[in-house]
N, C-alpha and C positions, 0 to 999 in steps of 0.2 A: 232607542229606536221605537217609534210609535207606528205601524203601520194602520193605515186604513183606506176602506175602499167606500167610495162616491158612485151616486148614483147621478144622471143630470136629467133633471125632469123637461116636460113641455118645453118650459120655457129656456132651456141651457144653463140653468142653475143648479149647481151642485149639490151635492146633500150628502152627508155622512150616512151611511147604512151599518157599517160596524166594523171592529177593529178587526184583528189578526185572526188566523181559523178558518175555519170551515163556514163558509155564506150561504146563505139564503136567497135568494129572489123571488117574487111571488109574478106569476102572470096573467093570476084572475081563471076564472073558472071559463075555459073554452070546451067549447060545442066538437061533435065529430069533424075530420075535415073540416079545421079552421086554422087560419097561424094567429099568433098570438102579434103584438104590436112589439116590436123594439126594442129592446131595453138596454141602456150604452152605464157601462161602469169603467170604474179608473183605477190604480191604485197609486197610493202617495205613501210612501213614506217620508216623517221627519225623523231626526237626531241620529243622521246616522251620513257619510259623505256621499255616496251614492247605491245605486242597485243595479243591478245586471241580471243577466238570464232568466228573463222574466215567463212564466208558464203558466197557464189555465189550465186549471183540471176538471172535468162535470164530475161529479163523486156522487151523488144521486139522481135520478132521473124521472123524482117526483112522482112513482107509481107507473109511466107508460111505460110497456115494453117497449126494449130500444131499438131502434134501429138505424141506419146512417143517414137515412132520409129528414129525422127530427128537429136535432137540437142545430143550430144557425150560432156561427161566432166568424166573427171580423175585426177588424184591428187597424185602427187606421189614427192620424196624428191631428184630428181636428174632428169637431163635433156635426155631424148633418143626422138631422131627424130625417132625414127622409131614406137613410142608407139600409138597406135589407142585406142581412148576411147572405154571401155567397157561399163560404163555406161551411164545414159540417161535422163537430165531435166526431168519431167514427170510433169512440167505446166509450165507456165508463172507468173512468181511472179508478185504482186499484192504491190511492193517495201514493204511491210514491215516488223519488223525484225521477226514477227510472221509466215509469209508466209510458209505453208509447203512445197513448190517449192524450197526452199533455200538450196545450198547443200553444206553440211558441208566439212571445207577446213583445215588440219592440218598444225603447223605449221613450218614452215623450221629450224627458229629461233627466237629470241625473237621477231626481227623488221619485220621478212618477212613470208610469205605465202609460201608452198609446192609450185612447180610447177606445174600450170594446164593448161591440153592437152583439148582443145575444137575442133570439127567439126559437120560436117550438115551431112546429108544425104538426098538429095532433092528425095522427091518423085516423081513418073513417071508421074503423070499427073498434076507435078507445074514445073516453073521455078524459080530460083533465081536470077533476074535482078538485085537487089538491091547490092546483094551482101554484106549485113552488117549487123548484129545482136546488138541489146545493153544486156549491164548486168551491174551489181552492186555489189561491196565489201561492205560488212555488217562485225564488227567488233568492239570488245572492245578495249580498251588503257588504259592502265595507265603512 
């Protein structure tokens, strides 16, 4: 079982970001009161028959204090750059697979994950220097 998670750039091309674990995203250094652009990731796994109960967790919140108004995640079965999350982590998972922070992700097909639309909304009185969030896929396999 090789799990890994794709980013799709501009152009709706794919890219490898890294394998299994704890992820990374970076969303560039935003100004007070700005949101950040879009960012759609995937997950795939091979060697394995399929995956089920698929979950996103935010497990860091890249230095902003949190609140429910911030971080943006959507899920949907087909790629548009133009989709703004409507909905909204409402904690920071605590990684486990119990976690009510955990937002549930349908799946595309047996091996992969829906497409999901992630962004920040930094509040006016923080900046995001860091520019990077982590998160986590939580999921069964058989």
């Amino acid at each position: 079982m090789v799990p890994q998670t794709y980013a799709v750039d501009e152009n709706g091309r794919e890219h490898l970001i890294n394998g299994l674990g704890a992820k990374s995203l970076f969303f560039g250094i935003l100004a007070p009161a700005s949101t950040s652009k879009t960012k759609i990731v995937q997950l795939k796994v091979e060697g394995t028959a399929a995956i089920r109960n698929i979950k996103l967790s935010l497990i860091d919140s890249g230095g902003i204090d949190f609140n429910e108004n911030i971080f943006g995640v959507d899920s949907r079965g087909f790629i548009d750059k133009g989709v703004v999350p409507e909905s909204r982590f409402q904690g920071v998972s605590d990684k486990s697979l119990e976690s009510e922070y955990n937002i549930d992700i349908n799946n595309l097909n047996l091996l992969s994950s829906n497409y999901v639309y992630l962004n920040l909304n930094v509040p006016a009185d923080q900046e995001f220097i860091a520019g990077t969030i982590r998160y986590q896929w939580i999921f069964d396999y058989a």
